[in-house]
N, C-alpha and C positions, 0 to 999 in steps of 0.2 A: 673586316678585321678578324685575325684568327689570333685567341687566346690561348695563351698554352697551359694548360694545368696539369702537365705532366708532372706525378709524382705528390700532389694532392689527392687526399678523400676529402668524397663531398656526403656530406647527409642529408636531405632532403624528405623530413615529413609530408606524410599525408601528399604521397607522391606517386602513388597508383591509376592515379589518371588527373584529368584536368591540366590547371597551370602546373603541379608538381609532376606530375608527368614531364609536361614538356620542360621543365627545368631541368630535369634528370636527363634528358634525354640531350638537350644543350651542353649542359656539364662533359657529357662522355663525348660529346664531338669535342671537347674542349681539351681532350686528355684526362679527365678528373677521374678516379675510381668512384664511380657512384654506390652508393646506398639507401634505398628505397626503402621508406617506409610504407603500411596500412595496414590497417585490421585482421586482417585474415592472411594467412599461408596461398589460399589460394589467388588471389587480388595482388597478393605482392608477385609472387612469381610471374602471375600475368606481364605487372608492369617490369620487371628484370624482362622478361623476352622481348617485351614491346624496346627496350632501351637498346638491347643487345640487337634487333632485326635492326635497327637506322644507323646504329655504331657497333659494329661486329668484332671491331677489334677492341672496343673497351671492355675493363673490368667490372662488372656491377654484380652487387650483394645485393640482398634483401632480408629484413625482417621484421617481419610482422607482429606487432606491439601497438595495446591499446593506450594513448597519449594522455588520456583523462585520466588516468588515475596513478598511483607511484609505480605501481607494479610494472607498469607496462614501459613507464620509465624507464625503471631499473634493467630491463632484459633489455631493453636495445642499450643503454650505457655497457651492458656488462658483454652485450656482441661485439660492440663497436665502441671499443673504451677510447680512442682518440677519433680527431677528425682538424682537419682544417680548411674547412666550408664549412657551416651549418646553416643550413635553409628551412626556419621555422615555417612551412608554408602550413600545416595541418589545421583546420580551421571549421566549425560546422555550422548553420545557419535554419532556422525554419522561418516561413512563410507564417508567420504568424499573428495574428491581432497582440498588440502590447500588453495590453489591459488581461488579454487570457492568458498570458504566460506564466503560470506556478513557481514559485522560487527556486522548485528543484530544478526544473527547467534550467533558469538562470544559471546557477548553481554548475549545471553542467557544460554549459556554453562557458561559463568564468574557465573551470576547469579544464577545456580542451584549447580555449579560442587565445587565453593569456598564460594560467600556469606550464601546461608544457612546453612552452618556450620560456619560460621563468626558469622549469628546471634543467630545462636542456640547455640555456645560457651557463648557469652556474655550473653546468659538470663539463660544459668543454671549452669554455672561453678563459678560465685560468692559463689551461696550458696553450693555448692560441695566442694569449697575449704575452706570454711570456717566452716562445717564440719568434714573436714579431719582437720585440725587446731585442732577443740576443743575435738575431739576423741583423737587425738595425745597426748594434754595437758592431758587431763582424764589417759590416760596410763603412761605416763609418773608422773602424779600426785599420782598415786597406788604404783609405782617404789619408790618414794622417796616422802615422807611425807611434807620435809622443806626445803633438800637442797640436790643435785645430789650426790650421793655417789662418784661417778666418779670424782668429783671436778669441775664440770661445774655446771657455775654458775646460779640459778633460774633466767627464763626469765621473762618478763612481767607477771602480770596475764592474763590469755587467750589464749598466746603462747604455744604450741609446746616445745621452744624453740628448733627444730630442723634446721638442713640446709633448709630444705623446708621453715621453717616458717618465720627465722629469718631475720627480714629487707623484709616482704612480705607486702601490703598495709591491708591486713586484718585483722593480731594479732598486728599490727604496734609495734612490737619488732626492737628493733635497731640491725642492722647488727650485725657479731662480727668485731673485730678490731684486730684480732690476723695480 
């Protein structure tokens, strides 16, 4: 099956190697303009050649931002201020005995393994969903001219009027009340 995501970016944490590697590297057979994240300048540009030698004719970016902490947040938001993929893959783990794990430890696993996808949800899924909203509306507006042939009634303007949309804070369409 071949997916088309031409005309999508994709972001893809902690994507320098491993499974986000090859996610990145799927995405660009895909059409997607990819975006690789990891640690270092030098490991990200690795994995951009690695993506670009399987898919030569895709787009792909990279930058190199550390995920645990805001800072590092912030420069990839403020490189890559939109996106419509985001692939929270970045994630770190040790081999460790339970009992020896220090809180800071913890602490920093909480930080890498759940908040940067806490805050990387919150900075790019506003305009993602509110996207899929007005794509929704548009399809649904081609469908029916004035009023749902189906007998469901015209939502807001803006709205979907889909399950998805309806009573969401973003087309702020009133629930149904069936």
């Amino acid at each position: 099956m071949k997916i088309d995501l031409s005309g999508k970016t994709a972001i893809i944490t902690g994507s320098t190697g491993g499974i986000g590697l090859a996610i990145a590297r799927g995405l660009a057979h895909c059409g997607a303009v990819v975006v690789v994240n990891g640690l270092t300048a030098v490991a990200v540009e690795q994995a951009v050649a690695a993506v670009k030698a399987t898919a030569p004719l895709a787009e792909v970016r990279g930058t190199a931002a550390d995920l645990a902490v805001a800072a590092g947040f912030t420069a990839l938001v403020k490189t890559e201020p939109a996106c419509d993929i985001l692939v929270n893959n970045v994630g770190i783990y040790g081999p460790q005995d339970f009992f020896d794990i220090p809180d800071s430890e913890w602490t920093r696993y909480f930080e890498i393994n759940v908040m940067s996808g806490v805050r990387l949800s919150r900075a790019y899924m506003p305009a993602m969903l509110e996207r899929l909203c007005r794509d929704a509306q548009r399809d649904l507006d081609q469908a029916r001219p004035s009023e749902c042939a189906t007998g469901i009634p015209q939502q807001q303007p803006g709205c979907a009027g889909t399950a998805l949309c309806q009573g969401c804070r973003l087309c702020r369409a009133p629930a149904p009340t069936e």
